[in-house]
Kinemage of the C-alpha trace (Angstrom):
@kinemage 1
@onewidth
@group {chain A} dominant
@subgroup {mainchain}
@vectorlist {calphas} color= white
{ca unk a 1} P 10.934 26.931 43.063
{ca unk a 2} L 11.212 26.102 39.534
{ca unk a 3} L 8.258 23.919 39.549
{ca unk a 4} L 6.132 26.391 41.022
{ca unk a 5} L 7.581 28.944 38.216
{ca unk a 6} L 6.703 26.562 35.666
{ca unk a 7} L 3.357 25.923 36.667
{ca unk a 8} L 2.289 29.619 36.741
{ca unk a 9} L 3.234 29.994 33.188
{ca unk a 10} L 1.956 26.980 32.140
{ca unk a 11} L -1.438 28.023 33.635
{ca unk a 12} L -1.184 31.195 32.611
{ca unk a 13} L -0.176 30.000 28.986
{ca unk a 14} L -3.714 28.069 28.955
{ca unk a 15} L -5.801 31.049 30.130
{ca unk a 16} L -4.154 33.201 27.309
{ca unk a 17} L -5.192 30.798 24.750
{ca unk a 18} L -8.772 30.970 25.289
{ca unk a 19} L -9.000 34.736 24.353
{ca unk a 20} L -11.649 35.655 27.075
{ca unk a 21} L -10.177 38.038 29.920
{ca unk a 22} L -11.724 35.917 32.606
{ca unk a 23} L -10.557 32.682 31.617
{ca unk a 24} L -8.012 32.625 34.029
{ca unk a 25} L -5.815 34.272 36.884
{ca unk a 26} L -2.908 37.150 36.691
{ca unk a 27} L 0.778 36.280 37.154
{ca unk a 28} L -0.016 38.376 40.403
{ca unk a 29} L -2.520 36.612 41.491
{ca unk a 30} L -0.631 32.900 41.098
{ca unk a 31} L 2.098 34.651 42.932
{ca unk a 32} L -0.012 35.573 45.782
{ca unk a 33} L -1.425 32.460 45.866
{ca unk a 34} L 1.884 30.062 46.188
{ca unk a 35} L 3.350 32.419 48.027
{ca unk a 36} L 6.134 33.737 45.418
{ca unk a 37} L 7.364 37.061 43.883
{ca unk a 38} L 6.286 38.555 40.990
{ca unk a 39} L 9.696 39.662 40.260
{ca unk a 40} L 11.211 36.197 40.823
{ca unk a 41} L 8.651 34.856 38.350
{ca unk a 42} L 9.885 37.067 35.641
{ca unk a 43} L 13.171 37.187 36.849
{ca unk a 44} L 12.943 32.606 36.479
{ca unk a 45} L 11.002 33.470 32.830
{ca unk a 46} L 13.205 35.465 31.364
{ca unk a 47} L 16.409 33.796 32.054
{ca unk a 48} L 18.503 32.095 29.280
{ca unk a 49} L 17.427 28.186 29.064
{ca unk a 50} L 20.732 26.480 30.255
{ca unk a 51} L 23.304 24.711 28.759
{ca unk a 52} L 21.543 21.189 30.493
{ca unk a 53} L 18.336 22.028 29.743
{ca unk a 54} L 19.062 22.878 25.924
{ca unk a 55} L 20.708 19.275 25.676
{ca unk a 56} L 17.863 17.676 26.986
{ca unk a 57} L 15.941 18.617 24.810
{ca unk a 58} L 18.087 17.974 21.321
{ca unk a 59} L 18.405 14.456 22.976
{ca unk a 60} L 14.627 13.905 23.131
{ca unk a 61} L 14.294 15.334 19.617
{ca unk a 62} L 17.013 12.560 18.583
{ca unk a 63} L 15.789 9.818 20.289
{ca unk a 64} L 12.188 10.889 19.034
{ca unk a 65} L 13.687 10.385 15.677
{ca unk a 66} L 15.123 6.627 16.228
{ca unk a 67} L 12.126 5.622 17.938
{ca unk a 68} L 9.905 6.426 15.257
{ca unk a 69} L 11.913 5.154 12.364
{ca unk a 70} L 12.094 1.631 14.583
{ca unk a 71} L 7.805 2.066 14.296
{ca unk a 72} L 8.083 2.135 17.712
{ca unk a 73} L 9.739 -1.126 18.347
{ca unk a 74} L 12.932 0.165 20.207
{ca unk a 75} L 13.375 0.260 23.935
{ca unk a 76} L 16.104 2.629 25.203
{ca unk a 77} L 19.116 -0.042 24.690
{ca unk a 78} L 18.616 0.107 20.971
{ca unk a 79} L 17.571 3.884 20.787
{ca unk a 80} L 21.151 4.587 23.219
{ca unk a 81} L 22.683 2.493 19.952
{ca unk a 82} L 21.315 4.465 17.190
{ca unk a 83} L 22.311 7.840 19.113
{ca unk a 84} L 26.078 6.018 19.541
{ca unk a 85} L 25.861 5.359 15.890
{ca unk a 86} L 25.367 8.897 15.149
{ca unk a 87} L 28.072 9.899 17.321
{ca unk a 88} L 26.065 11.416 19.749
{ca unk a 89} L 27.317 11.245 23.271
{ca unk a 90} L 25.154 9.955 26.453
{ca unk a 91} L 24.048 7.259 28.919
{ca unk a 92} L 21.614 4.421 28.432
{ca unk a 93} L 20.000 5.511 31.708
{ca unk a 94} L 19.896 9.213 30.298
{ca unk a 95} L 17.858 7.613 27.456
{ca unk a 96} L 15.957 5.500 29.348
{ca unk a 97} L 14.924 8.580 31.354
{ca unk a 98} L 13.934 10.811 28.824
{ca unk a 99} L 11.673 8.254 27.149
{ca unk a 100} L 9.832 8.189 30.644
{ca unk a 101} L 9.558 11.676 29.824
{ca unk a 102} L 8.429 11.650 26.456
{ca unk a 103} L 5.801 8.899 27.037
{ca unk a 104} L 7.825 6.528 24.450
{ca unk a 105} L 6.753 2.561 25.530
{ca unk a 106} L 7.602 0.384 22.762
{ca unk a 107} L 5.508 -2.637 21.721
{ca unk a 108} L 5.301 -5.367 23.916
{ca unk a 109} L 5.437 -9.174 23.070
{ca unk a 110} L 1.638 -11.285 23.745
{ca unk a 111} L 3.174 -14.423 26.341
{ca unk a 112} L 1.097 -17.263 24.018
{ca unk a 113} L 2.106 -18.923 21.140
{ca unk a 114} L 1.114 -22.290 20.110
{ca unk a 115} L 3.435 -24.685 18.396
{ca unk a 116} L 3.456 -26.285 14.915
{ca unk a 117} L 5.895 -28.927 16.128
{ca unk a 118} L 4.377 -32.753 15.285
{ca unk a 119} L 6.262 -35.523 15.859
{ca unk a 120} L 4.896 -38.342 13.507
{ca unk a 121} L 6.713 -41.045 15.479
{ca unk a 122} L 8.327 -42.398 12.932
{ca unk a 123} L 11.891 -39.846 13.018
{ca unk a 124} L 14.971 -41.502 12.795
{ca unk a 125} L 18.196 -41.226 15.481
{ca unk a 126} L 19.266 -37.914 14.642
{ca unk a 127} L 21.643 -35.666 16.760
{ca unk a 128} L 22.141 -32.441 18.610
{ca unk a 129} L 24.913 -30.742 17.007
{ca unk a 130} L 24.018 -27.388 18.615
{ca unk a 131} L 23.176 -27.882 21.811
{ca unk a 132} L 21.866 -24.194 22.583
{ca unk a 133} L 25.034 -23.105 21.865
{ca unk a 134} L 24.036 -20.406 18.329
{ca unk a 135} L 26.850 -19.052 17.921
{ca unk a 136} L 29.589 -19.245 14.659
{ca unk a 137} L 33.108 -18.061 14.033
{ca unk a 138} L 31.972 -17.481 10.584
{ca unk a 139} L 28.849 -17.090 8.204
{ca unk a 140} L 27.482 -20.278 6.784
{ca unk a 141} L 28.528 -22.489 9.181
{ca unk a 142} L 25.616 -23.145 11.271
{ca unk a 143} L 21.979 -22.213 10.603
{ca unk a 144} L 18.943 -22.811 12.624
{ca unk a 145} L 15.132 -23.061 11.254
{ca unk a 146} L 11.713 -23.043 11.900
{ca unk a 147} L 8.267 -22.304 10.741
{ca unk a 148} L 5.540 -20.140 12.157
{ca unk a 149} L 1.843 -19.093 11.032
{ca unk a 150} L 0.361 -15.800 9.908
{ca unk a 151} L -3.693 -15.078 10.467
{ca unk a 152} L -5.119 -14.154 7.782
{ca unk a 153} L -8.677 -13.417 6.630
{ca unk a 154} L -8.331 -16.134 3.976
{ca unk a 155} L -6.744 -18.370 6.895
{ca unk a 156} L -3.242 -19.378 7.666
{ca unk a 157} L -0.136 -18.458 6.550
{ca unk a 158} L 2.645 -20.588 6.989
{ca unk a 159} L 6.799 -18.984 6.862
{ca unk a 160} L 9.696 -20.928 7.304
{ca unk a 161} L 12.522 -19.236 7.849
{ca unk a 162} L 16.539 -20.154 7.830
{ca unk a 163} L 18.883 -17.925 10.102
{ca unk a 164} L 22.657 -17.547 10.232
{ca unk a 165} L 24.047 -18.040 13.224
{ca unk a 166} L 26.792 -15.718 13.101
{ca unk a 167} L 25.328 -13.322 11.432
{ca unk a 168} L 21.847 -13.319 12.531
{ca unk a 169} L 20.378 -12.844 9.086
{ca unk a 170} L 17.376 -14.036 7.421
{ca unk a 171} L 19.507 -16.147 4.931
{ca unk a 172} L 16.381 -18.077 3.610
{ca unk a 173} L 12.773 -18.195 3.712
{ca unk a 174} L 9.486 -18.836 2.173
{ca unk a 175} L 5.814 -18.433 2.598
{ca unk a 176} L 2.763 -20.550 1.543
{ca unk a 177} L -1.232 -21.831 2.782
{ca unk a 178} L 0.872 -25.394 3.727
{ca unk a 179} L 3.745 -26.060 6.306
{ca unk a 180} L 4.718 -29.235 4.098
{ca unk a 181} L 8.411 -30.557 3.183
{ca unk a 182} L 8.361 -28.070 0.331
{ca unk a 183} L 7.995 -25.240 2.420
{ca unk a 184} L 11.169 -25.738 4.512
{ca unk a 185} L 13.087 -26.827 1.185
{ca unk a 186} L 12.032 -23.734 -0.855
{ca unk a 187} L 13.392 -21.535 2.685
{ca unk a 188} L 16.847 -23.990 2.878
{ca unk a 189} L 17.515 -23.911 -1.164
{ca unk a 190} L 17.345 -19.782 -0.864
{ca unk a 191} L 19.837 -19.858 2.025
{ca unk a 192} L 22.402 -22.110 0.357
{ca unk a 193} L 21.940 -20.903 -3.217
{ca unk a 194} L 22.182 -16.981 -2.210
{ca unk a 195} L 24.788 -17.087 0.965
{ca unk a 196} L 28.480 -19.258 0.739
{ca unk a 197} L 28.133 -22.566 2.769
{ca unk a 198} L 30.679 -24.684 3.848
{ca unk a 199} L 30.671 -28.094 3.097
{ca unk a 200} L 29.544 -29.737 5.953
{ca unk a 201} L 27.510 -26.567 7.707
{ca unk a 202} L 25.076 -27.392 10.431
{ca unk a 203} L 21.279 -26.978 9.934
{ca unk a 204} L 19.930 -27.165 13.135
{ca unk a 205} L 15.917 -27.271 13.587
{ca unk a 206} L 13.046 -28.882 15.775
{ca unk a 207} L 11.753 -32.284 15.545
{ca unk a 208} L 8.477 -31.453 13.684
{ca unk a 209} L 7.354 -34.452 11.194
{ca unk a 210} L 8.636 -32.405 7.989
{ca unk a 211} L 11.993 -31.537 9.248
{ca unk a 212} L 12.623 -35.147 10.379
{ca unk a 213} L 11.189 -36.832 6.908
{ca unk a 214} L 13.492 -38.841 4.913
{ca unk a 215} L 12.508 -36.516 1.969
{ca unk a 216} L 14.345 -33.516 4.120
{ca unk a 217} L 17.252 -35.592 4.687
{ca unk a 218} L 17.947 -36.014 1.266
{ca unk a 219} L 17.591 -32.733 0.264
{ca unk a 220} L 20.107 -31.883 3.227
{ca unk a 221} L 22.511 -34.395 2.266
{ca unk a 222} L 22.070 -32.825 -1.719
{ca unk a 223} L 23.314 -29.463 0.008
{ca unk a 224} L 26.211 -31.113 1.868
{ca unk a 225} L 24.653 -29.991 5.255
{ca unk a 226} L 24.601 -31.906 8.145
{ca unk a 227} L 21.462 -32.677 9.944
{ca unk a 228} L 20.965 -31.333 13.800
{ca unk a 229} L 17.519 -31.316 16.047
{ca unk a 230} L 16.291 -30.327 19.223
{ca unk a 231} L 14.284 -32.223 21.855
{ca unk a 232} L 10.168 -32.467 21.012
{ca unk a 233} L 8.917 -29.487 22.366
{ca unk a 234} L 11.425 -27.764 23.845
{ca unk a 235} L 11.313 -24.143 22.472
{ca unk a 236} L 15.214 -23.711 24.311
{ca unk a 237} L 16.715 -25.857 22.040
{ca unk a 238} L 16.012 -23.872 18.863
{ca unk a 239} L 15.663 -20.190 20.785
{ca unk a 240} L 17.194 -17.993 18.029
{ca unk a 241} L 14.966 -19.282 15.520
{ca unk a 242} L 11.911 -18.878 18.280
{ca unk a 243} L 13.651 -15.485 19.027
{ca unk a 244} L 12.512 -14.110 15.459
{ca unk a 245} L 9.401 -15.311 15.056
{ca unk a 246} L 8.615 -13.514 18.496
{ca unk a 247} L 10.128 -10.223 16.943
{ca unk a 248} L 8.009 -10.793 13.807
{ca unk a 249} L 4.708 -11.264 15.822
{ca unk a 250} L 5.386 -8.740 18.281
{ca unk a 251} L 6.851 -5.684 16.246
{ca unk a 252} L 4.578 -6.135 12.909
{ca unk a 253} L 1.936 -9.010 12.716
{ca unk a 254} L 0.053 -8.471 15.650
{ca unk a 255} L 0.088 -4.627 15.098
{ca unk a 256} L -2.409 -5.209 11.916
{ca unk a 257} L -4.727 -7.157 10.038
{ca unk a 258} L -4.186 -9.196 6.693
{ca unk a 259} L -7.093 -9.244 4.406
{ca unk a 260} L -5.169 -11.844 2.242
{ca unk a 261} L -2.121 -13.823 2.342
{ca unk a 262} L -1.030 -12.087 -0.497
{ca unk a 263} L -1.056 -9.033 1.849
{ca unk a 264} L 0.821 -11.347 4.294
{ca unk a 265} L 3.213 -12.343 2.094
{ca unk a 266} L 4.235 -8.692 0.738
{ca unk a 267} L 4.604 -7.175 4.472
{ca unk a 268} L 6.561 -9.819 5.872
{ca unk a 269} L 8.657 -9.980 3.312
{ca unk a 270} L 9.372 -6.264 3.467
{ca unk a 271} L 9.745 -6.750 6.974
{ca unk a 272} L 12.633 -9.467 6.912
{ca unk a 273} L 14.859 -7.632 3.777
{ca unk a 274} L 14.220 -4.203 4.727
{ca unk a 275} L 14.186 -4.085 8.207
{ca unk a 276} L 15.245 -7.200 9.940
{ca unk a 277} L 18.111 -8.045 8.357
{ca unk a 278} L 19.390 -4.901 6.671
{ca unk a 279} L 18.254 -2.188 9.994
{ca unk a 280} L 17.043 -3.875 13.370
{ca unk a 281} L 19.749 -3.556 16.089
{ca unk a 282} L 19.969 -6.838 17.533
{ca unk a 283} L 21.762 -7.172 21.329
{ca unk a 284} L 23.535 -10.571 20.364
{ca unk a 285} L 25.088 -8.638 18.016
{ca unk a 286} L 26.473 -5.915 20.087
{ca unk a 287} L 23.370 -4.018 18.440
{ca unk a 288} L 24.462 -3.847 15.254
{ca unk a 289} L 22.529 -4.986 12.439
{ca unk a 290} L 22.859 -8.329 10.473
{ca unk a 291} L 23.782 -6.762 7.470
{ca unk a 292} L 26.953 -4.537 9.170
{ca unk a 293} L 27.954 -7.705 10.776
{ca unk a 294} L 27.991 -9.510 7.693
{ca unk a 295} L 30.112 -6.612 6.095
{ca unk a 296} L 32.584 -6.502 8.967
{ca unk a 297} L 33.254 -9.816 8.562
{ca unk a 298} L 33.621 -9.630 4.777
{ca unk a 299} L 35.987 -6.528 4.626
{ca unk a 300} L 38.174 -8.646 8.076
{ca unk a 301} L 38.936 -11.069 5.176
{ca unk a 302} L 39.387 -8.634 2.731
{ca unk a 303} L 42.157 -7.140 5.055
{ca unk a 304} L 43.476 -10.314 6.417
């Protein structure tokens, strides 16, 4: 009955609006029509909202809120998250409901990408520390990297990127028109020189020709990191570093256009530092955010 209530003041709402008598029919008539009362239309309209319906809609303003300060990125696991985080009480389902309702879809990854791995044949015997297994008791004991490529009106731009496995941070990166050896050390130096690493930390990558150059392996053995690679071509074997880059495409670079790389550059780096790693929820983390997992562990060894 309530449906039928609300659709005879929703209708009637829309005739009002126009200002011309005859742009619609009476409450009486609508009545008539689906075969209601008039007085148990006013009786349904003038009834206090309830105590449900009131919290249904706060919750939709809240989750309204998180949604759009993720730039529409989140899907109801992260929104429920936020709302936990602000100590508001409720079901993933609930949220995942109410989104329905509200029309909130968040951005959805494109299935292609093609892959800058190239073996030069010439890669020496080196090992799989890792294998698949990206997880740490610890910051700086095992990173994983990898670079990917930004379009661009003045062509290709080329980020490597170095991640903390415990963490899930953006430890280290760097951008440039070339996805040479100095692009990947510029991305490992930053990691090393502005996180602790322990001696002997695992940097764990694909078998592309520049990660597998003798020039790389020096400048890991320099940094007192061990060397660990995946199989040629197998995206699994280096999946959290293929996990951002499909975050990065999906929730910023293929929502807009670059004029220059210098555009590139700025956005992306804005993107990593003030969102990735200092806001986005991530679900390995228990959906907390790089950052408070960094901090959590820092103030468990303050207290230890």
């Amino acid at each position: 009955m309530s449906e039928t209530f609300e659709f005879i003041d929703a209708e009637y709402a829309h005739g009002s609006t126009q200002n011309i008598p005859t742009a619609g029919p009476s409450i009486a008539a609508m009545c008539a029509w689906l075969g209601v009362s008039r007085s148990g239309y006013y009786e349904w309209r003038d009834r206090p909202e309830s105590a449900n319906a009131c919290r249904r809609e706060e919750l939709k303003h809240l989750i309204i809120v998180s949604f759009e300060e993720s730039d529409d990125t989140y899907g109801y696991r992260r929104v429920h998250a936020d709302l936990a985080a602000w100590g508001v009480t409720c079901g993933p389902e609930l949220v995942r409901s109410l989104m329905r309702e509200l029309g909130l879809v968040p951005c959805q990854p494109r299935p292609w990408r093609h892959s800058l791995t190239d073996n030069d044949g010439h890669d020496r015997r080196l090992p799989d520390l890792v294998g698949r297994d990206f997880t740490a008791e610890a910051p700086g004991q095992k990173m994983v990297g990898n670079i990917t490529y930004i379009p661009t009106w003045q062509g290709w731009l080329y980020l490597a990127t170095v991640i903390d496995c415990h963490t899930r941070e953006i430890v280290g990166w760097a951008m440039d028109d070339h996805y040479k050896t100095a692009l990947i050390e510029s991305a490992i130096t930053m990691a090393v020189r502005n996180h602790p690493t322990d001696d002997g930390a695992i940097f764990h990558s694909d078998r592309g020709s520049n990660y597998t150059s003798g020039d790389f392996a020096a400048i890991l053995k320099k940094l007192r990191l061990r060397q660990s690679v995946g199989r040629t071509g197998i995206c699994y074997d280096n999946a959290m570093a293929e996990s951002f880059f499909a975050a990065l495409k999906n929730e910023r670079v293929n929502r807009t256009q670059y004029p220059t790389r210098e555009h590139a550059r700025r956005d992306i780096a804005r993107y990593i530092e003030l969102r990735y790693n200092s806001r986005r929820r991530h679900s390995g983390l228990g959906y907390r955010t790089p950052q408070q997992a960094r901090n959590e562990f820092l103030n468990y060894q303050l207290a230890a």
